[in-house]
C-alpha positions in Angstrom: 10.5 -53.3 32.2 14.1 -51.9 32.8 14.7 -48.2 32.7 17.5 -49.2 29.9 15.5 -50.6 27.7 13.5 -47.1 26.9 13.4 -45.6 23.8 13.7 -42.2 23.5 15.4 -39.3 21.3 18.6 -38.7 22.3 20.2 -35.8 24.0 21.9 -34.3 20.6 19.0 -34.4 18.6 16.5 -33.0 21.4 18.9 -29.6 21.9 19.3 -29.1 17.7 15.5 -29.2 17.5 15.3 -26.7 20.4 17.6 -24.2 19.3 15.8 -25.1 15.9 12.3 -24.0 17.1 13.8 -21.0 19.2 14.8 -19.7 16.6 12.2 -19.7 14.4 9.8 -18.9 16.5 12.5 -15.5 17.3 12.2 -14.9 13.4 8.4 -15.1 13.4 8.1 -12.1 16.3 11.1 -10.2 14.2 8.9 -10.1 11.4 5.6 -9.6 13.1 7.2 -6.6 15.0 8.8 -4.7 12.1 5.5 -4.7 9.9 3.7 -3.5 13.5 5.9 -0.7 14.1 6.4 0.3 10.2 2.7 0.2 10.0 2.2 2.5 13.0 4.7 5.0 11.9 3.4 5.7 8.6 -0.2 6.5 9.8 1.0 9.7 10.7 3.0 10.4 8.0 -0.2 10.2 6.0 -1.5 13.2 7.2 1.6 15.0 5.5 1.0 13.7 2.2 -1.2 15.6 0.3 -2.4 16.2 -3.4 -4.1 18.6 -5.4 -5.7 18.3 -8.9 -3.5 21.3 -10.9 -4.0 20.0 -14.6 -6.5 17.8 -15.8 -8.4 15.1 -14.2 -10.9 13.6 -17.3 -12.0 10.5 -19.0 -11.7 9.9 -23.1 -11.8 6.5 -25.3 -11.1 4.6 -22.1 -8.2 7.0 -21.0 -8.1 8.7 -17.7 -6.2 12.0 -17.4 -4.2 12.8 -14.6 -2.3 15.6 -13.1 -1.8 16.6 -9.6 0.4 18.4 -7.2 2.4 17.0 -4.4 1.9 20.1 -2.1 2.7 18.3 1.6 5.3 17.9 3.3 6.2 13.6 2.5 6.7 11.8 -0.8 4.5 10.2 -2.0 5.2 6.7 -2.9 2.6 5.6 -5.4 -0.6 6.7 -6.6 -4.4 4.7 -6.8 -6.9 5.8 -8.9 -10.4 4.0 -7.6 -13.5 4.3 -9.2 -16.1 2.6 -6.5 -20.4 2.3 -6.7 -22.6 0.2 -5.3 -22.2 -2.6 -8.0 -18.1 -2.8 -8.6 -14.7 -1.3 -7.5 -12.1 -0.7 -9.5 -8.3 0.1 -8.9 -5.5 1.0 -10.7 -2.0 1.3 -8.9 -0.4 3.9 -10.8 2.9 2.9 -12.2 6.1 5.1 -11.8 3.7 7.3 -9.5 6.6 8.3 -7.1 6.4 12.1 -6.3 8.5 14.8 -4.6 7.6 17.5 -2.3 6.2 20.2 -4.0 6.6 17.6 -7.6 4.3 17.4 -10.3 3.1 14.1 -12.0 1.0 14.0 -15.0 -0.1 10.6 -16.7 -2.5 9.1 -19.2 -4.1 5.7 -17.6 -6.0 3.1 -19.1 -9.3 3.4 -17.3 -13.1 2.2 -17.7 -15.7 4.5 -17.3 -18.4 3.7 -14.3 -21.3 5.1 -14.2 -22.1 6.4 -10.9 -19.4 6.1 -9.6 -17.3 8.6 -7.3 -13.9 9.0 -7.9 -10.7 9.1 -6.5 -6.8 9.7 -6.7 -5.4 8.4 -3.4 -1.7 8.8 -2.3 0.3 6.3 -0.9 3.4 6.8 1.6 6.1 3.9 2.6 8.7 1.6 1.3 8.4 -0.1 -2.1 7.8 -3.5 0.0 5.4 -1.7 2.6 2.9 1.1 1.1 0.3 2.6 3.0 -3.0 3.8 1.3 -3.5 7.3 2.8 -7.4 7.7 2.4 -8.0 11.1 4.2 -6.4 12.5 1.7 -7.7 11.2 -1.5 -9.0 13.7 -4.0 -12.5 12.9 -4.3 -14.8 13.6 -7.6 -18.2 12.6 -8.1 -18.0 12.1 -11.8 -15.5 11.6 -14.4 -15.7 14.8 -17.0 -15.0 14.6 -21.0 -11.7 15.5 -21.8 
């Protein structure tokens, strides 16, 4: 067998599917090192997001009642009212949520009522695209009152 009569790709091809896989393997450690570092930066910009319960914070005909304080020193991206027990979890990511410094936000929620559950309003710092659940500082009940 003569080296000529090989088959192989050829020379053109071989370099566009190199440059090809450089660079999107390049775009895979873009991506994988933005969300590592904007992760890592907004853990401690938790710890400056705090909320206090000013107003209301009661259950009524499947309603929750909300108000709270933004009284640290970040803004708060979104809201997340949990109600967790043994048996189920549920979540609600509070819509139009966003809160100033020193801002007050008051809403009515469509919520079910667990019993025994604990509840929870926990703030959430970041981006629209990238939020981070700040659970240290969730406001923390262990039962829903009667408005």
């Amino acid at each position: 067998m003569s080296i000529s009569s090989r088959k192989g790709i050829s020379p053109l091809i071989a370099t566009v599917l190199l440059i090809a896989f450089a660079v999107a393997l390049g775009a895979m450690i873009m991506n994988w090192s933005s969300n590592l570092l904007s992760e890592s930066s907004l853990e401690g910009v938790c710890e400056k997001a705090k909320i206090s319960i000013v107003g209301k914070f009661c259950w009524k005909d499947n309603l929750v009642n909300v108000e709270v304080l933004n009284s640290g020193s970040t803004e708060v991206a979104e809201l997340v009212l949990r109600a967790s027990s043994s048996q189920v979890e549920n979540e609600v990511h509070i819509k139009d949520s966003r809160l100033g410094i020193n801002l007050r936000f008051a809403k009515t929620i469509p919520f079910s009522k667990t019993e025994g559950a604990q509840y929870a309003v926990i703030p959430s710092v970041g981006s629209s695209d990238h939020k981070v659940l700040c659970e240290n500082q969730a406001i923390k009940l262990d039962r829903l009152e009667n408005c």
